[in-house]
Each structure stands twice: as C-alpha cells, then as structure tokens.
C-alpha positions in Angstrom: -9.7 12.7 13.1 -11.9 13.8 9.6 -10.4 12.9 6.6 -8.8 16.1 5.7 -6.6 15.6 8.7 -5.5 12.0 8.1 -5.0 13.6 4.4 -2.5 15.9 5.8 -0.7 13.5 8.2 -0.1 10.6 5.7 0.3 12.9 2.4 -2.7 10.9 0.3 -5.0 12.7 -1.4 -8.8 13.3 0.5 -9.6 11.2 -2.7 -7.5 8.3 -3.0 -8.6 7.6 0.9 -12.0 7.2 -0.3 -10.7 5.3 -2.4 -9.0 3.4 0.0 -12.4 2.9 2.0 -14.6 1.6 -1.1 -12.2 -0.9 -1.3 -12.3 -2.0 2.0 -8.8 -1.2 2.9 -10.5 1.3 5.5 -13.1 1.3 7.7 -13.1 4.7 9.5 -16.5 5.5 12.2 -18.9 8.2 11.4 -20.0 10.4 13.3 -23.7 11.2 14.3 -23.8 13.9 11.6 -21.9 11.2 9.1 -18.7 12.3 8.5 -15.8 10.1 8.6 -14.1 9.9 11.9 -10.6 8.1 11.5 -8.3 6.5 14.1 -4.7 7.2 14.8 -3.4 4.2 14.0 -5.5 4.6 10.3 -2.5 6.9 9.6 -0.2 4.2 10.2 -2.2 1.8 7.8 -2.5 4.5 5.0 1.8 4.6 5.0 1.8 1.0 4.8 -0.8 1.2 1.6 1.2 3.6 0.2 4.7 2.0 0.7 2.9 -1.5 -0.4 1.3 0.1 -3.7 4.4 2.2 -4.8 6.6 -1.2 -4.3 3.9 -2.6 -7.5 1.2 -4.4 -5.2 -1.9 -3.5 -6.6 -4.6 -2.5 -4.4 -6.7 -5.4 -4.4 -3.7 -7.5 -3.9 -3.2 -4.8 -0.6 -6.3 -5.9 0.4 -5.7 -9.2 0.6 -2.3 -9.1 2.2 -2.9 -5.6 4.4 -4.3 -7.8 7.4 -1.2 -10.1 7.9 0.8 -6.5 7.0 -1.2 -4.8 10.0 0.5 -6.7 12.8 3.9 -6.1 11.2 3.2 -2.4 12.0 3.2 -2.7 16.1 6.2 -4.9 15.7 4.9 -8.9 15.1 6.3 -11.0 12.0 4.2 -10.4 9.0 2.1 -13.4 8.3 3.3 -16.5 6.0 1.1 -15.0 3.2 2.0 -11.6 3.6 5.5 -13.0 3.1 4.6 -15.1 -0.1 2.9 -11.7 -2.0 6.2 -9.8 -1.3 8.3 -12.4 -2.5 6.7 -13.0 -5.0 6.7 -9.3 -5.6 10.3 -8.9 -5.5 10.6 -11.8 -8.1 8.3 -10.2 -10.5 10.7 -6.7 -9.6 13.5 -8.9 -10.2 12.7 -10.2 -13.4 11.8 -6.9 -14.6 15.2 -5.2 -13.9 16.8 -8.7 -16.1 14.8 -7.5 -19.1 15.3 -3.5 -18.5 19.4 -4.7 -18.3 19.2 -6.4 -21.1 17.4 -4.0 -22.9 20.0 -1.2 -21.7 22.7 -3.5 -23.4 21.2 -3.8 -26.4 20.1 -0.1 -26.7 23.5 1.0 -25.6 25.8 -0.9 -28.6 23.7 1.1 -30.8 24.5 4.5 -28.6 
C-alpha cells in the first residue's frame, strides 16, 4: 500500500510516517517509479509507534526498543529490554503522578 493508504488505516499523518522512516522506525519498498510501497503488517507497527510514543517513549527510545516490541505484535513475549524501557517508563509515569498529587494538595488548601 502507498503511504496515503497506510495514513488512512493507522490515523498518522502522511508526515509524521516520513518521519517515522527517516528515523529508521520504517523501512517501506519502492516501487520502480519510487514511491513508497508499505506492507500490511507496517500498519500494525505504526499502532504500536503510536501507542509507545503517546505512553512518553520518545522516538528514538522507539527505535531502540520497537524490534523486541515487534514480536510482541504476532503474540511472543516482548524481549527483556523491551520490558526494562517500559518499566522504567511506568516509573518515570509513576513518579510524575507523586509530584502532580502533591502539587494538587498543595494547590487545593489554597482553593
């Protein structure tokens, strides 16, 4: 499929999946005329991008962790350092919501 198409499937901009490809996080075929011909399971990786980068990851820190993520998408255990970047992850989230909670407490005895 041309990128339009894989734009319209996965709901990220024609943009952000060139994006996406300069940074190596895909690497669609062309086609003899050049344009970007994606596979259906590139829809599949772009979700898992998207669900990675609006849980915080960065997208170089995707890059790194989006081939142990990969297998996870056909149904294998997500490698050991997959697992390491999301928990580490989650403690960065969870040390995040301590300071907004304590900032709510302080904010709200003023409220």
């Amino acid at each position: 499929m041309q990128i339009g198409e894989l734009s319209r499937r996965t709901g990220v901009s024609v943009r952000m999946l060139r994006r996406y490809e300069a940074l190596g996080l895909l690497s669609p075929a062309r086609t003899a005329s050049g344009y970007r011909s994606f596979a259906a399971d590139d829809a599949a990786t772009v979700r898992r991008i998207a669900v990675l980068s609006e849980a915080g990851l960065t997208l170089s820190a995707i890059r790194g962790l989006l081939p142990c993520a990969r297998g996870a998408l056909v149904g294998e255990a997500p490698c050991p350092a997959f697992r390491a970047g999301v928990r580490a992850k989650l403690a960065d989230i969870d040390a995040k919501m301590r300071a907004l909670a304590e900032s709510r407490r302080i904010l709200s005895e003023w409220a």
